[in-house]
C-alpha positions as CSV (number, residue, x, y, z in Angstrom):
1,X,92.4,212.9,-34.1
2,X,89.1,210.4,-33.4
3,X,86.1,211.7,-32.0
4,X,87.0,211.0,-28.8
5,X,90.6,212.2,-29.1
6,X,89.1,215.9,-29.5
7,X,86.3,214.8,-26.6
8,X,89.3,214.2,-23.7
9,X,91.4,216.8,-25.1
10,X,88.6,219.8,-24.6
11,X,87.4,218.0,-21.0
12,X,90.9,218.2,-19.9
13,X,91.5,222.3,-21.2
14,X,87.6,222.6,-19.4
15,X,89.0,221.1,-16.4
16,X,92.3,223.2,-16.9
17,X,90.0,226.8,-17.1
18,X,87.5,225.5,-14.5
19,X,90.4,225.0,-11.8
20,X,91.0,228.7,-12.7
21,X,87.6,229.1,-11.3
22,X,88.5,227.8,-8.4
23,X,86.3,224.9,-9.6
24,X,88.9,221.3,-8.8
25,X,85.7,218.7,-8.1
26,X,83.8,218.8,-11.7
27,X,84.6,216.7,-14.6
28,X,82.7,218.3,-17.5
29,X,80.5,216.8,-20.0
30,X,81.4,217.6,-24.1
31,X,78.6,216.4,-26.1
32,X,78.3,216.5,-29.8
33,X,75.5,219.5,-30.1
34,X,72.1,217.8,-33.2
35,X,72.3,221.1,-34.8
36,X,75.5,221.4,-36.9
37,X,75.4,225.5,-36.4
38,X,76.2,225.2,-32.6
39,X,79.6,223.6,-32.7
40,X,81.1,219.8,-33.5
41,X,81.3,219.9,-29.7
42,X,79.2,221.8,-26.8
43,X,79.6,221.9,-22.7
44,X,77.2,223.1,-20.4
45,X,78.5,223.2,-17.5
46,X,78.4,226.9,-17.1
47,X,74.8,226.5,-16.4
48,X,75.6,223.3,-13.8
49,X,77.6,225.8,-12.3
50,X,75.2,229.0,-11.7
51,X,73.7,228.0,-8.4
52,X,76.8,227.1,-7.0
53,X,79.1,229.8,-7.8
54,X,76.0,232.4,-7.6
55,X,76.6,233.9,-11.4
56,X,75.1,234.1,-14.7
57,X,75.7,231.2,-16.6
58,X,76.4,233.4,-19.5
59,X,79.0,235.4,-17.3
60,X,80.8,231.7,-16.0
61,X,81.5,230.6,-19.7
62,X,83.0,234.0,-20.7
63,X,85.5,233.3,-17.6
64,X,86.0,229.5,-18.4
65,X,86.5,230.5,-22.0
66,X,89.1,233.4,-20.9
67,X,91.1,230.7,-18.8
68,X,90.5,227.7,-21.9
69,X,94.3,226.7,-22.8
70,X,94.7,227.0,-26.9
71,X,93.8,224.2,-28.6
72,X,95.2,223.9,-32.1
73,X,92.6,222.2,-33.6
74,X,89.9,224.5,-32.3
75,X,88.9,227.2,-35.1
76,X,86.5,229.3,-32.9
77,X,84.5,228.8,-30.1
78,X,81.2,230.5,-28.9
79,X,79.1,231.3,-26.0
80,X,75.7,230.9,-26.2
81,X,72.4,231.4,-24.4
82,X,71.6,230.6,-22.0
83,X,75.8,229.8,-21.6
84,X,76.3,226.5,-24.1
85,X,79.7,226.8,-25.0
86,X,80.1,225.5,-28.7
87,X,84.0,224.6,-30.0
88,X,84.2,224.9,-33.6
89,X,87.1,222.3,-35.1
90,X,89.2,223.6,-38.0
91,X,88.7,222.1,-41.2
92,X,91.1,219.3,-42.4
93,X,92.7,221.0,-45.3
């Protein structure tokens, strides 16, 4: 899969766990983190989405990553302060 093959296919699973939310009106952002230890790819929009729905960032990608479909080429994927979420590819064996 290309670069932005993975890119669409984790903004439509974000958008997928965000409408579990209750969340239908945000298209969210994967970037491509500069440091290699948080991820091949990184959202933040549990922080974008703290004031709105009046809860800790941290809190909001716990939930997003409870309601994230499984992707297969995802190995792991991380919540970090202040609520980054980080998706870890598998390795290409």
């Amino acid at each position: 899969m290309t670069p932005m093959g993975f890119r669409s296919s984790l903004q439509a699973a974000l958008k997928k766990a965000l409408a579990g939310l209750n969340v239908l009106d945000v298209a969210p952002v994967i970037e491509q983190p500069a440091d290699d230890r948080h991820g091949d790819y990184s959202s933040n929009v549990a922080m974008l989405l703290a004031p709105r729905l009046k809860k800790a960032p941290l809190e909001i990608a716990k939930e997003i990553i409870h309601n994230l479909p499984k992707l297969e080429f995802i190995e792991r994927i991380k919540v970090e302060k202040p609520g980054f979420i980080n998706f870890h590819l598998k390795e290409k064996s």
